[in-house]
N, C-alpha and C positions, 0 to 999 in steps of 0.2 A: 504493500500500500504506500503511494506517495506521500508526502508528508511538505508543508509549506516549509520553504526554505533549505529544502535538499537540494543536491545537487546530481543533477545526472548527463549521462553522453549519451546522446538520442541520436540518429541515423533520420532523415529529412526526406521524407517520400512525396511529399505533395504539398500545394500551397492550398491555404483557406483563402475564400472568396475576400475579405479584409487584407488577405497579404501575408500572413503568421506562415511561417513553415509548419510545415506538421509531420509529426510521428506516432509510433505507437512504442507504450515500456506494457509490457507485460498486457495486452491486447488493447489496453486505454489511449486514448485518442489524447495526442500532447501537443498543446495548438503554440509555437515558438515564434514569440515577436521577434524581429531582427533574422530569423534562421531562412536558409534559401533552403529551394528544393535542389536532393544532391551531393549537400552539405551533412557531415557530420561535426557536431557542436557540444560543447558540455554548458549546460542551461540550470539556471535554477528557479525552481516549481513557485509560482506566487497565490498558485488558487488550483483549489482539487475537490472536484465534483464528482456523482455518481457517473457521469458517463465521459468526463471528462476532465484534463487539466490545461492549464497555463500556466508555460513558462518563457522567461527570457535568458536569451544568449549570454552566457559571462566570455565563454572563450569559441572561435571555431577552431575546432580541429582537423579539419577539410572544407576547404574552400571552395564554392562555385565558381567555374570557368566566366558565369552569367557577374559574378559578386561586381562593383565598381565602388568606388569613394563617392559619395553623397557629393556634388557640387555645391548644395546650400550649406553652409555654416551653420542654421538652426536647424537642420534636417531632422537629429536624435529628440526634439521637443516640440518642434512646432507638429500642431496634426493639420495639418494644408495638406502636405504630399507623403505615403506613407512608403514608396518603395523604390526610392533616390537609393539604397545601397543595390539594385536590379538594372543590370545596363538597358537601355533602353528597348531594344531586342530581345532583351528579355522581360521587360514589362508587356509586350505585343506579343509574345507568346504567352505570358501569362493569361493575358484577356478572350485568347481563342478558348484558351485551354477553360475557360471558367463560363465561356458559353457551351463550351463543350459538354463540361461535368451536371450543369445545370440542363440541359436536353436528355443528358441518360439517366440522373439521377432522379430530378424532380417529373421530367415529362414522359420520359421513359422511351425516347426517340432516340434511334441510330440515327445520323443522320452525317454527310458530310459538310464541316463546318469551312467557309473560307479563312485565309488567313487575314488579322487585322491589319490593317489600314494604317499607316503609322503619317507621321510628318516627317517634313526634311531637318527643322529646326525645332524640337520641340521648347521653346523657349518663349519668354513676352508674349504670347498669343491672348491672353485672358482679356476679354473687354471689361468686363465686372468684377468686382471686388467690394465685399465686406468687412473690414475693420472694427472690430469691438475696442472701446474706451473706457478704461477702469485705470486701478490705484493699483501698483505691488510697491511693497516698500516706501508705501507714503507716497510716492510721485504717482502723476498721472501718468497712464503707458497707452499706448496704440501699436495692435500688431494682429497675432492670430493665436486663437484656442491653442492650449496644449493637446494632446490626444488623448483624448476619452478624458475630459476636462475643462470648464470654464475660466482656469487659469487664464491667463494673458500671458503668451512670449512675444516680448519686446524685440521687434526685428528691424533692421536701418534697413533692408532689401528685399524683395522676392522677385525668384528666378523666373516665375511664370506668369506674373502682373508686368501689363506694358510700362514705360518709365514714367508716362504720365500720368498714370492712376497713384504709385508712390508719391511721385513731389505735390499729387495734391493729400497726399497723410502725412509727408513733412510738415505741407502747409499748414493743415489744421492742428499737428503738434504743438510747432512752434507758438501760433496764436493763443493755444490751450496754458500754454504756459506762462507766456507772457502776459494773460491778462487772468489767471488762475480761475479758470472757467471750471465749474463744478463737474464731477465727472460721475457717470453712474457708478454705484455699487451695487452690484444684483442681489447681495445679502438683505442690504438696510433696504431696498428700493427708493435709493434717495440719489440727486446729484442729477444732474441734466445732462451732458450729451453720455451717449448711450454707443451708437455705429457711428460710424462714415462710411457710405456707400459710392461707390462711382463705376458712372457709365461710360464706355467712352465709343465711338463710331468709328470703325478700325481704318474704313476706307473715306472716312468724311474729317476727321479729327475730333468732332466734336467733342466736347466734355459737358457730363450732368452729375452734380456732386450733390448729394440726399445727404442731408445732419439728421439722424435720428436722435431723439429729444424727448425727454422724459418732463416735459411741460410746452407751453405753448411758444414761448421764447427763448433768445439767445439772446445775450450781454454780448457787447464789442460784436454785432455780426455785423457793421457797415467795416469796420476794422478787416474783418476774414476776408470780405466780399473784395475788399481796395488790394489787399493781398494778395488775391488768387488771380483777381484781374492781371497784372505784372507779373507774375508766378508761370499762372497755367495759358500757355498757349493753347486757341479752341477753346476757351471755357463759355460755353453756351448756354447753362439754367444752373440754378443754384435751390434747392429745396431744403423746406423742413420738414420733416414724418412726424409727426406726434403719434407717440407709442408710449400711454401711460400705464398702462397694463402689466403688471409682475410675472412675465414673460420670457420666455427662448425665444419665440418669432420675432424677429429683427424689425420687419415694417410694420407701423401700425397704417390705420383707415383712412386717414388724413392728412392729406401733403397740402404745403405749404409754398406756393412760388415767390422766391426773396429775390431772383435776379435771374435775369434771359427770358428765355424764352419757354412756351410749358414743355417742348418735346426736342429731343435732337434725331438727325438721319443716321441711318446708316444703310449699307446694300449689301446685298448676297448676291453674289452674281450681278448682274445688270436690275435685280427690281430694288427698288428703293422701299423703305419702311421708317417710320416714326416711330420712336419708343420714349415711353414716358416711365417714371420711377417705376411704379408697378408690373412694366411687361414683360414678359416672359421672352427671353431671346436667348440662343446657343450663346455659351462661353467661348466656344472653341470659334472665331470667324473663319478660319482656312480651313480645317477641318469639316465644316457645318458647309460650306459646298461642295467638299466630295460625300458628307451622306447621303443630302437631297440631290445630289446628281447619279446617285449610288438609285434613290428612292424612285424619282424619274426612271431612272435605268429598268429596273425592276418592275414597273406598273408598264411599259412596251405600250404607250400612248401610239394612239394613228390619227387622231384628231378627230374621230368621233364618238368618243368616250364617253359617258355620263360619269362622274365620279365623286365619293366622297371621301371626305375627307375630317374622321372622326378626332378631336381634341385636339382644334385646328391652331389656339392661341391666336396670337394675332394676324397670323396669314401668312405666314412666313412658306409652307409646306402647301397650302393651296392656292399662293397664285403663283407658283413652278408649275405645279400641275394645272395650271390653267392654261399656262401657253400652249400645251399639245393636246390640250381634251377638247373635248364640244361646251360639256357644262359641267362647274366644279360645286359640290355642298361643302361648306367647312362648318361644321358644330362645334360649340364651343360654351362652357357653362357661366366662365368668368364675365359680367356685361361690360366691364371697359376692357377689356381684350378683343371682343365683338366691334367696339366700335369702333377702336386703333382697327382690325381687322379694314373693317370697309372702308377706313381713313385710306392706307395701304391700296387697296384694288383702287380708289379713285384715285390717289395720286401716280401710280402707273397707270393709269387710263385700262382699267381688268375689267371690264362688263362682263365675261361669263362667269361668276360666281356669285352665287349668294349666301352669307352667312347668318343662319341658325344661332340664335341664343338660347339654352339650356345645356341639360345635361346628355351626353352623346346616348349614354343607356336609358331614356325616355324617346330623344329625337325620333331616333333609326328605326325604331318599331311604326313611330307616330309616320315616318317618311314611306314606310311597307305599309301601312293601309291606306295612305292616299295614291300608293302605287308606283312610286318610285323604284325604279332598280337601277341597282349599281352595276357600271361593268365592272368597277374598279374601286376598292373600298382600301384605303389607308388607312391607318391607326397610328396616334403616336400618344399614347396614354401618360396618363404619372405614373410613379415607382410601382405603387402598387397594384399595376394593370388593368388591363379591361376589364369589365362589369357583364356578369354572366348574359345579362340580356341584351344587350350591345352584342356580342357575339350570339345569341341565337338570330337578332335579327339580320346580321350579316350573314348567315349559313342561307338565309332564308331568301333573301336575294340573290343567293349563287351570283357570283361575280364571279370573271373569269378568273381575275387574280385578288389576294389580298399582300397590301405590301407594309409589315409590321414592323414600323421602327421602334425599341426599346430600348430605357434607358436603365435596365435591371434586370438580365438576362433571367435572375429566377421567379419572375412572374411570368415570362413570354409562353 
């Protein structure tokens, strides 16, 4: 029987969908933060469960070919990116290998997977960013969660944040300090700013910096705004999120416009799109036209199509497929996502689509008795997958194809 705080040498047969190497000591499943698949390590036990333990790496004793040096300096605590010690080819083979495990495990499909899709640079790509604002050691800090923790590590960089989403968290450091603006504690629920969010428009520059705020106002924010104007090159809207609620959720209900403009642009490909604090848009901009060109790909449009297009967001995914369909439905539950949605089709001038407000697994049944069929039904759901009825009603339209993009391989 294991026991907390032994030590043992475990042999590394497989990664856990989180990244943890894993083994087994004596049939038990030993889930090893830090350990590669391949690797043999000597680890010691921090938690032991009936069906399972956890432990982490003290030493390895065989090395993966895959193993590299973390690039980031906070890599061992920040939890932004959990498998910077995995060369990059081997993170891409990680991600097959776990769509893989999730189709024979959970779905119970053989099936042949391709191989992932990687970047040339994976670097600075991120448009968005989160920033949590609290106290360690008495100072205010701005950085990112530790792993499995609301600590704050205090970090001067990140590898996969563009350079201007950073200097606009310098920026707001610096102000935070120099004029000792109160800063949230999520213990006491006291102190005002809370996040700093930013958006930025990869192919347009623009920038939209959201202060989330644990009251209705800010001290010193003509001071920030004079700041970032001179600072941030592209600085296009400036918001406040009032989120008074004793909360994990970052955004609260109501934004506040203190400077620009209410939306900035950005494109995917050749369509143009507005986004406002609340919209939903790919992190990834390079990446996110080879999906939806992957998506296109796969739905083998001829231009007479009728298609829908389920948990459309703001239209990002139905007005691609509108350029080679006849007619596109995008449903969608969120209503300002709906209306950034039709904002999007008119400002590319898209008249074959109509977008649906509600929920997709009410619509699509509601769209099968007025008679609607699909040739071609898309899905891009949240984490926790499509809704049993949404999929009956697409079996029920027989469409020639379904083309499922997921962002959680063990619900697909």
């Amino acid at each position: 029987m294991l026991e907390i705080g032994q030590k043992i040498e475990i042999e590394i047969t497989g990664m856990a969908h989180e990244g943890q190497g894993v083994g087994r000591i004596n049939g038990l499943a030993v889930f090893v933060e830090g350990a590669l698949k391949g690797e043999k390590v000597l680890a010691r036990i921090e938690k032991v469960s009936k069906n399972y333990a956890i432990a982490r790496v003290e030493r390895i004793i065989l090395t993966s070919p895959e193993r590299v040096e973390p690039p980031c300096p906070y890599a061992e605590n920040c939890g932004g990116c959990s498998l910077q010690h995995l060369s990059y080819k081997g993170q891409l083979d990680f991600k097959t290998q776990k769509v893989r495990d999730n189709l024979e495990r959970i779905g119970r499909i053989s099936t042949k997977v391709l191989e992932t899709i990687g970047m040339a640079v994976p670097e600075k790509y991120r448009n968005k960013a989160q920033y949590p604002v609290g106290i360690k050691d008495g100072r205010a800090v701005l950085g990112f969660y530790k792993k499995r923790s609301h600590e704050i590590v205090p970090i001067k960089a990140c590898l996969i944040q563009q350079d201007l989403s950073w200097k606009v968290a310098e920026c707001v450091a610096g102000w935070v300090e120099r004029y000792k603006i109160p800063v949230y504690d999520e213990v006491r629920h006291q102190g005002l700013l809370r996040h700093v969010v930013t958006r930025i428009g990869s192919k347009t520059g623009e920038v939209m910096v959201i202060l989330v705020i644990n009251g209705d106002d800010l001290p010193h924010l003509k001071e920030l705004i004079g700041t970032m104007e001179k600072e941030i090159e592209g600085l296009a809207s400036v918001y406040l999120n009032v989120n008074k609620k004793k909360t994990n959720v970052i955004l609260g209900e109501e934004n506040v416009l203190v400077y620009g403009k209410p939306q900035i642009i950005d494109f995917i490909g050749d369509i143009k799109f507005t986004l406002s604090p609340n919209s939903f848009f790919q992190v990834n901009p390079i990446q996110v036209e080879v999906l939806y060109g992957k998506a296109l790909e796969f739905a083998g449009l001829s231009g007479e199509e009728t298609v829908i297009d389920a948990y459309c967001g703001i239209g990002t995914i139905t007005l691609f497929l509108a350029q080679e369909a006849r007619k596109v439905y995008g449903i969608e539950v969120v209503p300002d996502a709906v209306k950034d949605a039709r904002k999007n089709a008119k400002l590319n001038g898209i008249e074959n689509v109509e977008f649906i407000e509600g929920a997709a697994e009410e619509v699509m049944p509601q769209l099968l008795k007025k008679g609607v069929r699909a040739d071609v039904i898309v899905m891009d759901p949240p984490r926790r997958g499509c809704d049993e009825r949404l999929l009956e009603a697409a079996v029920a339209m027989n469409p020639s194809r379904i083309v499922y993009v997921s962002c959680n391989p063990a619900t697909l």
